[in-house]
C-alpha positions in Angstrom: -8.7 20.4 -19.1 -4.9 20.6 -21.1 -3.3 20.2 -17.6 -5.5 17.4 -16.8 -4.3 15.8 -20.1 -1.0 16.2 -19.6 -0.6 14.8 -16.1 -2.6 11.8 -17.4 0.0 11.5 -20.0 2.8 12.0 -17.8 1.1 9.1 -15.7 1.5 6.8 -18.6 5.8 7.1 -18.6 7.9 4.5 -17.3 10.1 4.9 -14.4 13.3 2.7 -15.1 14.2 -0.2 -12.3 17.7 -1.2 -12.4 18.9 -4.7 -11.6 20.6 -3.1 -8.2 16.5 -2.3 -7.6 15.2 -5.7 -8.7 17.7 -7.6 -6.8 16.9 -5.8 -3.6 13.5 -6.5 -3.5 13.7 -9.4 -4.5 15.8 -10.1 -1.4 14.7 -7.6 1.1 10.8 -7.7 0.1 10.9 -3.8 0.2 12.4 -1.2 -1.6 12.4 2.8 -1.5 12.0 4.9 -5.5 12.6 8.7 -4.9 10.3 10.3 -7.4 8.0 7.7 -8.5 5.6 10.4 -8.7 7.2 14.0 -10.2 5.8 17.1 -8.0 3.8 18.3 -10.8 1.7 14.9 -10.3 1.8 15.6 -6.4 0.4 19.4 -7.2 -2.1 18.4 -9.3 -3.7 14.9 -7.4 -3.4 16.2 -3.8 -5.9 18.8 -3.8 -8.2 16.1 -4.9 -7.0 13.5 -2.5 -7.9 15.8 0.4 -11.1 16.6 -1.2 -12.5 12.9 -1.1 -10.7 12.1 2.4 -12.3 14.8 3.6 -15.5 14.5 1.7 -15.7 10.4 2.7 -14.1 10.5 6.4 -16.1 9.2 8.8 -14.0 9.8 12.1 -15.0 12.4 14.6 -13.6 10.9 17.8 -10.9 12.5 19.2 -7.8 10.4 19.5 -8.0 9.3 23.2 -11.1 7.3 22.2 -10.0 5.5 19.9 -8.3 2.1 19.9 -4.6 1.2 18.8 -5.9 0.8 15.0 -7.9 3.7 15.2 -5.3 6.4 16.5 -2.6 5.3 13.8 -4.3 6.4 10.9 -7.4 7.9 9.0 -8.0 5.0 6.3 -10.2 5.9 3.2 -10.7 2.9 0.4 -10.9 3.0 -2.8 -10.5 6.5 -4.2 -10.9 5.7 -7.6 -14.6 4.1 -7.4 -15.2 7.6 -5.7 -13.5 10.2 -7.8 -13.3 9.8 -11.8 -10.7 12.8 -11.4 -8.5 10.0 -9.1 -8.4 7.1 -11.2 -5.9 7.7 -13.4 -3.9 8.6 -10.1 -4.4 5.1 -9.0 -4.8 3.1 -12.3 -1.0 4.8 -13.4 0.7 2.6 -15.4 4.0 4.2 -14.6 3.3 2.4 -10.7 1.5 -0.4 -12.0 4.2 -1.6 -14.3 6.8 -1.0 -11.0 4.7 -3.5 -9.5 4.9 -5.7 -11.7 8.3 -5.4 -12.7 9.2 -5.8 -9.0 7.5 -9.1 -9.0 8.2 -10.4 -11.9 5.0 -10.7 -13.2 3.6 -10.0 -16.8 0.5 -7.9 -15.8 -1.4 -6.9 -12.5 -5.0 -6.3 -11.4 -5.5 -3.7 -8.4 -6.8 -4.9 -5.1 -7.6 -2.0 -3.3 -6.3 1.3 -2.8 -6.3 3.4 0.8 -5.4 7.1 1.4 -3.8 6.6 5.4 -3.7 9.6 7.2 -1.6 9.8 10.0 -3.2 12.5 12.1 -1.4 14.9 14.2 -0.2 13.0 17.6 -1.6 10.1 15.5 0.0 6.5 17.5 2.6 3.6 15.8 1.5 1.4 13.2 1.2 -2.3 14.8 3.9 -4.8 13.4 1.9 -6.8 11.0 1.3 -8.8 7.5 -0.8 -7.1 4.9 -1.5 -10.3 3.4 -3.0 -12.0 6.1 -6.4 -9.9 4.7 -6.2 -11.1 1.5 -7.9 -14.2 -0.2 -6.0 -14.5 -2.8 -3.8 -17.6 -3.8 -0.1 -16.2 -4.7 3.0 -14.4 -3.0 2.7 -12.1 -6.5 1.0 -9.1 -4.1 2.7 -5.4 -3.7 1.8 -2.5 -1.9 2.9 1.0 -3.1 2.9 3.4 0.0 3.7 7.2 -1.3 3.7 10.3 0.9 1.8 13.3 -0.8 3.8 15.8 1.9 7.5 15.3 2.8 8.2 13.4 5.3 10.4 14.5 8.3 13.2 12.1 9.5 11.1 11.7 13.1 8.0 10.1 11.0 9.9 8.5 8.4 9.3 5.8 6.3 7.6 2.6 7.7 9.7 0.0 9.2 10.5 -3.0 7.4 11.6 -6.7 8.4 14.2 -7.6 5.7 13.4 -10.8 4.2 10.3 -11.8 6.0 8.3 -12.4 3.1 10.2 -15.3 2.5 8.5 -16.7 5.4 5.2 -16.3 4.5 2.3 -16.4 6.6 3.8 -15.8 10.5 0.9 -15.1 12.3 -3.1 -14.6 11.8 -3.1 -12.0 14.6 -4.6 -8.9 12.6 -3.4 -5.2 13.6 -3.6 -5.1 16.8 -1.8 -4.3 20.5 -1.1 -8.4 20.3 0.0 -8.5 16.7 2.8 -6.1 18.3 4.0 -7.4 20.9 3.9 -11.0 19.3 5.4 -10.1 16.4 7.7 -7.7 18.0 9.4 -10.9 20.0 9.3 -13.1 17.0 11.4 -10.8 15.1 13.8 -10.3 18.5 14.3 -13.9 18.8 14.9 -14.5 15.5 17.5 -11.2 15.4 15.8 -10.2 12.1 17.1 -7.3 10.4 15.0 -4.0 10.5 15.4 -1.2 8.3 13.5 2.2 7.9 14.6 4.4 5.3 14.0 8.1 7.1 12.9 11.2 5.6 11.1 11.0 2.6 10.0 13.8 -0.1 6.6 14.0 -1.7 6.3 11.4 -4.7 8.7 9.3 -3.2 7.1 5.8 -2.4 8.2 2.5 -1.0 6.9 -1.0 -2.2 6.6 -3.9 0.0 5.2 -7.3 -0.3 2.3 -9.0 0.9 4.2 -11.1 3.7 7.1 -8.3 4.5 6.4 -7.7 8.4 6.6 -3.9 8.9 5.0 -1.1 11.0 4.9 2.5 11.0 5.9 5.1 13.7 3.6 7.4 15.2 3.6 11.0 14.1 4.9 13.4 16.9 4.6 16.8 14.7 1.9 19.3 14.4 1.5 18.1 10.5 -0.9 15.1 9.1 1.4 12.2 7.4 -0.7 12.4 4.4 -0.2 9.0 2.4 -1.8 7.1 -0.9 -1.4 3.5 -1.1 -2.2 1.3 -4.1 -2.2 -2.4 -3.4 -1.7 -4.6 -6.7 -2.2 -8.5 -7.1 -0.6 -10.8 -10.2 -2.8 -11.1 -13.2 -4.1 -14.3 -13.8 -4.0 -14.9 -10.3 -7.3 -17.4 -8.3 -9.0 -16.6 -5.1 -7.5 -18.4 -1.8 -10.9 -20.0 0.3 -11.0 -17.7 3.3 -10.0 -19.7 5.9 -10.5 -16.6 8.3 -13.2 -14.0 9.3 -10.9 -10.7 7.8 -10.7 -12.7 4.5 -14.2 -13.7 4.5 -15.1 -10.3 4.7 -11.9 -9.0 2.1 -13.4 -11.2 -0.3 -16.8 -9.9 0.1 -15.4 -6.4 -0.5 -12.6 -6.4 -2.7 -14.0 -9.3 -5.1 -17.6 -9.6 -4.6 -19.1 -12.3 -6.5 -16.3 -14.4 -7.0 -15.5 -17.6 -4.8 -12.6 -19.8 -3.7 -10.8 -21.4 -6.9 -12.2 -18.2 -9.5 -9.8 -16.0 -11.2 -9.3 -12.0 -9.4 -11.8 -10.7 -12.6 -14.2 -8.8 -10.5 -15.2 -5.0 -11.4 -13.0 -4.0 -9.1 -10.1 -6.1 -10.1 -9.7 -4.9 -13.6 -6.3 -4.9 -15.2 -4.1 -2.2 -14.9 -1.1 -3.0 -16.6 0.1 -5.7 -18.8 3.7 -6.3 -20.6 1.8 -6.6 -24.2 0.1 -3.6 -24.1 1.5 0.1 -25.2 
């Protein structure tokens, strides 16, 4: 119970952005942190994490049966309405306040959160938008993506377009073989920049916005690519109308009961970190 304590208390410390950070995501709509988590928080949350993805995994088809989507990773959602032992892994206010930082927002709500587990042989991560899912009426969304295992250089990081999220919304294609090779010529044609950052420890973690193209590679070692993500939304910020299926049906999980024009305030939007409060 005193460890659990103290890693919830160690969850409540800022990490310090410099400008240098600020102005690179700002520009780039990604950015790498080494050690936004400290191993001590990796030690004590990842035995749980593997408990619930375990526990809550649905999957038993091998990976030649599955589609594109469905070989590139195991997705579980929303750990903390699982696992009381999890949310103050995922409501931290040393990430939230990243976020927010990062956009330059005074407080943010959570949207979701995923574990993604790249399996063993597990295939590439489709080029595509995060934000074409989401229902929600700002550019003010960021998704933290944090190995729980280090990474080796020949799974790396995801692969991000540099200043695509200035763009906004490129295509409504969701992950898919398309999405790929669409977006894949899109970005040739328009010689967009593409960087990956490599190897990465545990705790480390990248943020990304909601319009940044990137994809991931597949995973070619005999290890699971075991990653949390935490995807956060600008307080004070309305729901967009779904003008598609996906968000129809994002809106219906993510934010049930609310509707197009009503402010993100559903139970599982609550506020996870605000500038005016300790």
């Amino acid at each position: 119970m005193v460890g659990n304590v103290q890693m919830q208390n160690e969850l409540q410390t800022d990490y310090l952005l410099t400008e240098e950070h600020l102005h690179q995501y700002e520009q780039d709509g990604h950015l790498l942190l080494r050690q936004l988590a400290t191993q001590p928080m990796i030690d004590y949350y990842r035995p749980l994490i593997l408990s619930e993805v375990e526990r809550l995994n649905q999957e038993t088809r091998p990976l030649e049966e599955r589609d594109t989507y469905g070989k590139a990773f195991l997705q579980i959602q929303n750990l903390w309405e699982q696992s009381e032992a999890l949310k103050p892994f995922v409501f931290a206010r040393r990430f939230a306040k990243v976020a927010a930082e990062l956009m330059g927002v005074a407080g943010v709500r959570i949207y979701h959160d995923q574990a993604l587990f790249k399996e063993p042989g597990g295939g590439h991560t489709p080029w595509h938008q995060d934000q074409i899912y989401w229902p929600v009426d700002t550019e003010k969304t960021i998704t933290l993506w944090m190995p729980l295992v280090p990474i080796p250089e020949e799974v790396g990081s995801m692969t991000f377009v540099s200043g695509s999220h200035h763009r906004g919304y490129i295509s409504k294609l969701e992950i898919s073989d398309q999405s790929h090779k669409t977006l894949k010529q899109y970005i040739e044609a328009e010689a967009l920049p593409q960087i990956e950052y490599g190897a990465m420890a545990a705790g480390d973690a990248t943020f990304h916005a909601g319009w940044t193209l990137h994809s991931a590679p597949g995973n070619p070692t005999p290890h699971t690519r075991e990653v949390m993500t935490i995807i956060y939304v600008a307080d004070d910020t309305r729901v967009l109308e779904p003008d598609t299926n996906a968000r129809k049906s994002d809106l219906e999980k993510w934010m049930p009961g609310l509707r197009g024009g009503d402010f993100i305030n559903s139970p599982l939007n609550p506020v996870i970190y605000r500038k005016d409060q300790s």
